[in-house]
C-alpha positions as CSV (number, residue, x, y, z in Angstrom):
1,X,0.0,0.0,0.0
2,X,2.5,2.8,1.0
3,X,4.4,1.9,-2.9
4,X,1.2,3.0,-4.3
5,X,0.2,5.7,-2.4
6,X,4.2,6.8,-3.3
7,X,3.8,6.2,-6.7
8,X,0.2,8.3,-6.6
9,X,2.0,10.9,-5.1
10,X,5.0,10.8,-7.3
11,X,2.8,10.9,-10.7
12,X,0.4,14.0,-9.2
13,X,3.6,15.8,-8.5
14,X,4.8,15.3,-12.2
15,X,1.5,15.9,-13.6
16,X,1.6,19.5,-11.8
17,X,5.2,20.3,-12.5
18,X,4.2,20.0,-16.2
19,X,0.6,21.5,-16.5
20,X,0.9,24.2,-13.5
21,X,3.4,26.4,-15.6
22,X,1.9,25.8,-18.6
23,X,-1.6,27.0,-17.3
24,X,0.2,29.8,-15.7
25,X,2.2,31.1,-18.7
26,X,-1.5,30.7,-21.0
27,X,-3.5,32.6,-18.7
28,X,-0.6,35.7,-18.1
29,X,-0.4,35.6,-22.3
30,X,-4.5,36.4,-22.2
31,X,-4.0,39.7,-20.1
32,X,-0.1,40.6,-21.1
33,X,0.5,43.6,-22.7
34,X,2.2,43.8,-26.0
35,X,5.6,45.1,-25.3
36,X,8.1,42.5,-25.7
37,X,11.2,44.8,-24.2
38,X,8.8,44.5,-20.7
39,X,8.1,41.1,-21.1
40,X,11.8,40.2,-21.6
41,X,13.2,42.6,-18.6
42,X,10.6,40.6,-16.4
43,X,11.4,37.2,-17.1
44,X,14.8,38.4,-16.8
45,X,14.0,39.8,-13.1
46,X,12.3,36.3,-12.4
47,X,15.4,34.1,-13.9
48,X,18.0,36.2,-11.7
49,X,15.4,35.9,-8.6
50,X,15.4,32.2,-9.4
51,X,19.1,31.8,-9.6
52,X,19.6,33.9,-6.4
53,X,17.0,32.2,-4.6
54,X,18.5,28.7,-5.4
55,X,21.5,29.9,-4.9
56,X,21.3,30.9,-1.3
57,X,19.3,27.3,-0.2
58,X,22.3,25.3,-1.6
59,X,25.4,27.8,-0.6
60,X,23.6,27.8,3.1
61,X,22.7,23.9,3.1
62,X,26.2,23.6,2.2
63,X,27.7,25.6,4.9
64,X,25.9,24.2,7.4
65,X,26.7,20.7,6.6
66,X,30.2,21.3,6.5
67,X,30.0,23.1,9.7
68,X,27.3,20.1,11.3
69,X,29.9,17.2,10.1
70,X,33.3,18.7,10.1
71,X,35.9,16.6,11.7
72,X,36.6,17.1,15.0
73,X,39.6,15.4,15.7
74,X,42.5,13.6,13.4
75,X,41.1,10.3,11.5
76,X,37.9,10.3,12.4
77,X,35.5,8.5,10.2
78,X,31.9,9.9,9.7
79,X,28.8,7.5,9.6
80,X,25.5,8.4,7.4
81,X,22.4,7.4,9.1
82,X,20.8,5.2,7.1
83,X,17.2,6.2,5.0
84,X,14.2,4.3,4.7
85,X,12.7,4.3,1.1
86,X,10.4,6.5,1.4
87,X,13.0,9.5,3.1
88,X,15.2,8.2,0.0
89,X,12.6,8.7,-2.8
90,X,11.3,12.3,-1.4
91,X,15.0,13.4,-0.8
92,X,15.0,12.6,-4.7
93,X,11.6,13.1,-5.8
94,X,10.8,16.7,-4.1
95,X,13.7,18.9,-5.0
96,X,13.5,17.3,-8.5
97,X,9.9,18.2,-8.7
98,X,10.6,21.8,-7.2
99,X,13.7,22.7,-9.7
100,X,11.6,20.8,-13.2
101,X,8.3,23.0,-12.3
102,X,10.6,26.1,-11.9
103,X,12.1,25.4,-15.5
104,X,9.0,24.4,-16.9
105,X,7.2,27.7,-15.6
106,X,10.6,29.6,-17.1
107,X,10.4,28.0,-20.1
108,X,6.8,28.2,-21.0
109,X,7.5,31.9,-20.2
110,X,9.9,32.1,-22.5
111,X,7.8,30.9,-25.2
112,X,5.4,33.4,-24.3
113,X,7.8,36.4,-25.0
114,X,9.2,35.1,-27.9
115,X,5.8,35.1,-29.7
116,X,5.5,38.4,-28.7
117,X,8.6,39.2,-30.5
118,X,7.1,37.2,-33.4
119,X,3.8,38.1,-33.6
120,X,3.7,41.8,-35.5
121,X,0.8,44.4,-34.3
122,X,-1.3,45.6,-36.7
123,X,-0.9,49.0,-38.6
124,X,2.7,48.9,-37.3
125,X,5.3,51.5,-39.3
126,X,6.9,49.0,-41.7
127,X,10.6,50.2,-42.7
128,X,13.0,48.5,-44.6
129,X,16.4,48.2,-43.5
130,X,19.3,47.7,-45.5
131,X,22.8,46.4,-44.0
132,X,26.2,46.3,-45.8
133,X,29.8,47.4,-44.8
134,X,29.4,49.6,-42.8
135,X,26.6,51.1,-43.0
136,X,22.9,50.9,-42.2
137,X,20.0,52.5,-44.5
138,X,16.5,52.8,-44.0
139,X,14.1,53.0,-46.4
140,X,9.6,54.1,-45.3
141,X,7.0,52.6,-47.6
142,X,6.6,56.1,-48.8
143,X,9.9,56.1,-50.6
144,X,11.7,58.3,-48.1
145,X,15.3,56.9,-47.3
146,X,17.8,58.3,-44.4
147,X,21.2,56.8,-43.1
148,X,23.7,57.9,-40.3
149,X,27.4,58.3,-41.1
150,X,29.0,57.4,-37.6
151,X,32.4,59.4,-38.8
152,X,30.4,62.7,-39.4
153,X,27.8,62.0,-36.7
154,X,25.6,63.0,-39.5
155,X,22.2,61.9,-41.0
156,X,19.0,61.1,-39.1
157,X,19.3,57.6,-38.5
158,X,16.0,55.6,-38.0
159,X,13.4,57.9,-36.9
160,X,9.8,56.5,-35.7
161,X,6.8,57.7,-34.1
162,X,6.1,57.4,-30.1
163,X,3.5,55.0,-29.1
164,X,3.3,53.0,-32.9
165,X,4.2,49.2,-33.0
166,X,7.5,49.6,-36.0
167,X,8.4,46.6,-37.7
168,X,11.8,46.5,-39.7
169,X,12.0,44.1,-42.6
170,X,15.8,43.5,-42.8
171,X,18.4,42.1,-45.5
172,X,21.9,42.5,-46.5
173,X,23.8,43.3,-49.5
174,X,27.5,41.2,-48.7
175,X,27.4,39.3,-45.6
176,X,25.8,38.6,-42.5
177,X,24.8,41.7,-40.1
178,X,22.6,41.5,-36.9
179,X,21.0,44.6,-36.0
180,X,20.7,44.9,-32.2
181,X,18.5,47.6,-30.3
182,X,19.8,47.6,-27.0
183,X,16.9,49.6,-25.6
184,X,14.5,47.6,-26.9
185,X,15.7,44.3,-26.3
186,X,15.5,43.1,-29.8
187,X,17.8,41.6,-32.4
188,X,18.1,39.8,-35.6
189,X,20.3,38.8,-38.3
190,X,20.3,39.9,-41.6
191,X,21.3,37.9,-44.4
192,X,22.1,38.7,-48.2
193,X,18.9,37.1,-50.1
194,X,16.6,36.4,-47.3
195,X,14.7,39.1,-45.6
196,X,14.2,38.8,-41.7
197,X,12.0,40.9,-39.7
198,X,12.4,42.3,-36.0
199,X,9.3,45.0,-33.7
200,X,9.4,47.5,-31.6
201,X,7.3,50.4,-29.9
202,X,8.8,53.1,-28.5
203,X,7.1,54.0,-25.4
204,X,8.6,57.5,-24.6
205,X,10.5,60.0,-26.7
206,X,14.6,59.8,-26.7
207,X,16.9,59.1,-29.2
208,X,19.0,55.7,-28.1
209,X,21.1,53.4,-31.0
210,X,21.1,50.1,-33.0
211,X,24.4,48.8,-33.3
212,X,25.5,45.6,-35.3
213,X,26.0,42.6,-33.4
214,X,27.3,40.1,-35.4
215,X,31.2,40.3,-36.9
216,X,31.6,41.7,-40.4
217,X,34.9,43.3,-41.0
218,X,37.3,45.7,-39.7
219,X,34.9,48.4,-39.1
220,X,32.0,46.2,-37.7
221,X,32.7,48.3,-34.4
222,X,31.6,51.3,-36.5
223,X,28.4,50.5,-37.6
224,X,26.0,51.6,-35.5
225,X,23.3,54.2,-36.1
226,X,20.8,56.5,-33.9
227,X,17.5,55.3,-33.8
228,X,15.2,58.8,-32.7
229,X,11.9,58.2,-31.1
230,X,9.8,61.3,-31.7
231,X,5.9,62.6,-30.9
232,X,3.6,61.4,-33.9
233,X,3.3,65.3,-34.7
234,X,6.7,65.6,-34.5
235,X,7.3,62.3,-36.6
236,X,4.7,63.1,-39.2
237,X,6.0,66.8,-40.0
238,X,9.9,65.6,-40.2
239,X,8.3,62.8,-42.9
240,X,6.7,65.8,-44.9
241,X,9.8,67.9,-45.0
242,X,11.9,64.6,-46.2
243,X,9.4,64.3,-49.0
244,X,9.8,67.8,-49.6
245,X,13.3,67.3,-49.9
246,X,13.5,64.2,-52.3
247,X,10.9,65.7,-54.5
């Protein structure tokens, strides 16, 4: 009887460790907001919480023990009391259980931001984005094009309205770039032939930078550009003097 009530207990434990998260992450993507540099700063609070928290049981279990069965005088032996089953199985069974629902919970998390990341608002600012060496250049579906020379600190960079979902559809002319907005906890390769994608919305108005993150020759550590988050106003009249200009 107490092997089946142990193996009952043992399978309603697993059972929870893999639908508890699960539920958990499914319900918190019905209500979460769609801002995927928020959702990735707070499961990176959580993961550092978790790693902390972890940390600390094991680094003081450990100290104790050493302190609890340090030898006390020259060759002495220690002797482990011996465990029935069932102390054996739950010193096994329950951490197990607590570290593979932690994961699970993190993981299913996880997924949750990264379709965020993948899933692309509606009516968002399309731009596309153009990488070579060393250079980045940005192109609005209204034909309007703008670049940044990092030598000069000149040009205007990628500019986008406040409080609009942008999406960036990306490719590059030699080889591969990956264009990384720190702020926004984003980035994505770029590949010559294939065209990648990355979103963003810019919550408040600043001007931050996009940088390349992936190695492609001896000026790669020059290639970054200023990404300028404006008011819509603001956006929409620096659009109509670019126009003004190209025509």
């Amino acid at each position: 009887m107490r092997k089946k009530s142990m193996k009952r207990v043992v399978s309603v434990m697993a059972m929870l460790g893999v639908g508890l998260p699960i539920l958990w992450a499914h319900a918190g993507a019905q209500g979460a907001v769609p801002d995927p540099a928020a959702s990735w700063n707070h499961l990176w609070h959580e993961v550092l919480v978790d790693l902390f928290v972890i940390g600390g049981v094991f680094l003081a279990a450990g100290l104790f023990w050493v302190y609890k069965y340090r030898a006390t005088r020259p060759g002495q032996i220690g002797t482990a009391p011996k465990l029935t089953a069932l102390a054996a199985i739950g010193f096994a069974v329950i951490p197990a259980f607590l570290f593979m629902a932690d994961d699970f919970y993190l993981a299913a998390k996880g997924w949750t931001v990264w379709n965020e990341y993948r899933n692309v608002p509606r009516n968002a600012l399309e731009v596309k984005v153009t990488g070579m060496m060393w250079n980045w250049t940005f192109e609005y579906d209204n034909g309007v094009v703008t670049t940044f020379d990092p030598d000069s600190k000149t040009g205007d960079g990628l500019v986008v309205p406040v409080g609009r979902a942008v999406v960036l559809r990306m490719t590059s002319t030699d080889v591969v770039h990956s264009f990384f907005l720190p702020e926004y906890r984003v980035k994505e390769d770029l590949m010559p032939g294939r065209v990648t994608y990355l979103w963003f919305q810019p919550k408040a108005a600043g001007e931050t930078l996009a940088t390349c993150a992936e190695f492609c020759g001896n000026r790669h550590s020059f290639m970054w550009t200023k990404v300028k988050a404006v008011p819509a106003a603001e956006f929409d009249t620096w659009m109509a003097g670019m126009k003004r200009q190209g025509a």
